[in-house]
N, C-alpha and C positions, 0 to 999 in steps of 0.2 A: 075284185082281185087286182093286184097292182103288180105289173110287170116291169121288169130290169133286165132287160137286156133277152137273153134264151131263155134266162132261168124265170119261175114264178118265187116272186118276193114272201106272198103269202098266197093261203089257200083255204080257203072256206069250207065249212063242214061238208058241203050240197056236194062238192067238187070231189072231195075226200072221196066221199060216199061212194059217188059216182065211177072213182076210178077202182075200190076196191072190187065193187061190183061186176066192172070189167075184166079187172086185171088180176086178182086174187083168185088161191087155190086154199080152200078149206080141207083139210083133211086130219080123220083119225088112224092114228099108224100103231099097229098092233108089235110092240118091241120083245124080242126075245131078252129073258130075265133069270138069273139064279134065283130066282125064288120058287117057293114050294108049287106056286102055280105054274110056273116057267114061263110069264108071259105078263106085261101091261101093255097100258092103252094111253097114248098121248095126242091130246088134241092141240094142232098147232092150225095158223093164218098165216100165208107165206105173197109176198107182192114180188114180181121181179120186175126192175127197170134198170134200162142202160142208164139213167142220171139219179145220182147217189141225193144230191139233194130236193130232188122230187120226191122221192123217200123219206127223207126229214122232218117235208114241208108236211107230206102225208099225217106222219106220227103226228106232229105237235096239231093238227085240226082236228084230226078226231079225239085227242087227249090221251092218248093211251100211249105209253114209252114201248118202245120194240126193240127189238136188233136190228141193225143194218148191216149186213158182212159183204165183203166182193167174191162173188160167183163166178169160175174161170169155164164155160162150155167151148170146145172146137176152137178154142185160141182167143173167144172176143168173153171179154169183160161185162158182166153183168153187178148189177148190187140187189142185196135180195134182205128185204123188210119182212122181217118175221115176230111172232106173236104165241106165245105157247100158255095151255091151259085156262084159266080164269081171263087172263088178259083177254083170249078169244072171244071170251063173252060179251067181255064189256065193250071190245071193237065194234062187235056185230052188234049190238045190242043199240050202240049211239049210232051206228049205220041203217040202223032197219027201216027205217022210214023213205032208203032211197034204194034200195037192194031190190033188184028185179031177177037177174041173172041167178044169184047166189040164196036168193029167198026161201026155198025150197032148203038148201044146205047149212043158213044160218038157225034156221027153226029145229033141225036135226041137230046141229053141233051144241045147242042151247040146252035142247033135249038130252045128250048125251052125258054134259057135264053135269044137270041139275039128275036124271033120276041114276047116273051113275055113281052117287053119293061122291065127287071127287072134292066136294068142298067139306065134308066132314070130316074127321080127324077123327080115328075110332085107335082104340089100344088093342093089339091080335088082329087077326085074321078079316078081312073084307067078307062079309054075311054071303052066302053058295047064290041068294037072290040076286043082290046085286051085281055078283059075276054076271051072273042072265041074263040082267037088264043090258048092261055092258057090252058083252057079247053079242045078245038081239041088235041092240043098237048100230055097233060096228059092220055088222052084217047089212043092215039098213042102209049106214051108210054109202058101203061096196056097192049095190043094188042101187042109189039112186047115181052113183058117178058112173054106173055101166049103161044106165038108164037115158043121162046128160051126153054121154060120150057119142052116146047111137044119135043121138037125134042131132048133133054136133055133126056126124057124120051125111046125117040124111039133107044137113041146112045147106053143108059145101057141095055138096052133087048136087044141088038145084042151083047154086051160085055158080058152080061151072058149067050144066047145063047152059043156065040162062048166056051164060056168054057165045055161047055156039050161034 
């Protein structure tokens, strides 16, 4: 990796990997919809860092184009590298080899996309099966980020423990 100054010049796959892993929020968000069913499913990959160009440097290592937009929370300035549907995949997919944190939800959003038939193109109506999958899925989802949040919970009461 070759550094200039604050910023990183370039950034290597490993490094990528490594911060999505970190730093990244996968999630499938259930969107209300005028349609007959009143409802889809959208899987997005979201990174937030205060340096816009660390974001950049992220997208072009792992190859895959994202959004980058500026995110205003309590008055300070965030930039937020996002990733929606198929792209998901392919993120996680050239990440897996370094994904420890996220491995568990890379394998599920993989899952989601491939047997929620969302790369088929069908004419009419999505088959009442694949609603199910979809839905089981999304459900799954829920259940392992409730699953991740508790033990997220149980990690910092022993880190604030430990400080006493």
């Amino acid at each position: 990796m070759k550094e200039t100054g604050a910023h990183t010049a370039e950034m290597n796959l490993e490094v990528a990997s490594r911060l999505l892993d970190a730093a990244s929020c996968i999630t499938i968000v259930r969107q209300v919809r005028t349609t007959a069913r009143g409802y889809a499913y959208r899987l997005s990959l979201f990174v937030r860092r205060s340096d816009e160009t660390e974001l950049h440097d992220l997208a072009k290592a792992i190859g895959v184009e994202g959004h980058v937009a500026p995110i205003s929370t309590r008055g300070v300035t965030y930039f937020q590298l996002s990733w929606h549907g198929a792209s998901v995949v392919s993120v996680l997919e050239v990440a897996k080899p370094w994904l420890r944190e996220r491995a568990k939800e890379a394998r599920l959003a993989a899952k989601f996309w491939r047997d929620g038939a969302f790369d088929q193109h069908t004419r009419g109506p999505v088959a009442e099966e694949v609603w199910a999958k979809r839905d089981a899925l999304y459900a799954a989802m829920r259940a392992l980020k409730v699953e991740l949040a508790g033990r997220e919970r149980v990690v910092s009461a022993h880190r604030d423990l430990s400080a006493i």
